[in-house]
N, C-alpha and C positions, 0 to 999 in steps of 0.2 A: 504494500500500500504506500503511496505517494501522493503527497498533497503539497501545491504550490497556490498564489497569488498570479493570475497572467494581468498582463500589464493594463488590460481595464477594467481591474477591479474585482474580475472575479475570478471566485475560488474553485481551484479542481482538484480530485480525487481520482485517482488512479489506480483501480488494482489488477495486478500484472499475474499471472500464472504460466507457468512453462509446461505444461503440460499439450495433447495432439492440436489443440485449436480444433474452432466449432466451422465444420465443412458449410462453402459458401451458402448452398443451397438452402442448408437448414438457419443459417445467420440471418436470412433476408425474412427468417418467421419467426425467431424469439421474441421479440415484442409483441406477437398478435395474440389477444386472447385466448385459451385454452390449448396455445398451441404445446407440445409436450414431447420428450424422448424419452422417458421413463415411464415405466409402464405403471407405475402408480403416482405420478405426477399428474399436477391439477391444471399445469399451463396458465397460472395467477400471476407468480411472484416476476417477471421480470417484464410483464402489464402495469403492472402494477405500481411498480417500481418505477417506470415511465411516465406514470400518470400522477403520480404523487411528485415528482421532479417538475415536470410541465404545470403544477397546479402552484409551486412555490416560485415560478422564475426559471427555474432552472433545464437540463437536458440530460440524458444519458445514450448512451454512444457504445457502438462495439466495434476493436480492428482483431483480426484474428487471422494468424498464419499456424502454420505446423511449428509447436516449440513456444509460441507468444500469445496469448490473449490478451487484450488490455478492456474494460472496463471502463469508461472515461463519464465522471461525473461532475457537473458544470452547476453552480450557483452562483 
């Protein structure tokens, strides 16, 4: 986890994992409602998560390759 100041004013959070990265196809649906890869996953929390960002100001963001995923959360 990494958290800086960019130069206007707002604050980001970064959390990084090295682990496979989430394959494009499936990336372009993690934010959509009930979308899920676990089979007893509800497909809420990263809806959600985006909606509670957008309701304070804020954004949340995904880059992901093999080896990187970043997380990027903006206030």
């Amino acid at each position: 986890i990494r958290a800086h100041s960019t130069p206007g004013g707002r604050c980001e959070i970064k959390m990084i994992d090295n682990g496979p990265g989430i394959p494009s196809e499936i990336r372009e649906q993690i934010f959509i409602p009930f979308f899920t890869t676990k089979e007893n996953g509800s497909g809420i929390g990263l809806s959600l998560s985006r909606q509670i960002m957008k309701n304070h100001g804020g954004s949340i963001e995904v880059a992901s390759s093999p080896g990187t995923t970043v997380f990027t959360l903006s206030l």
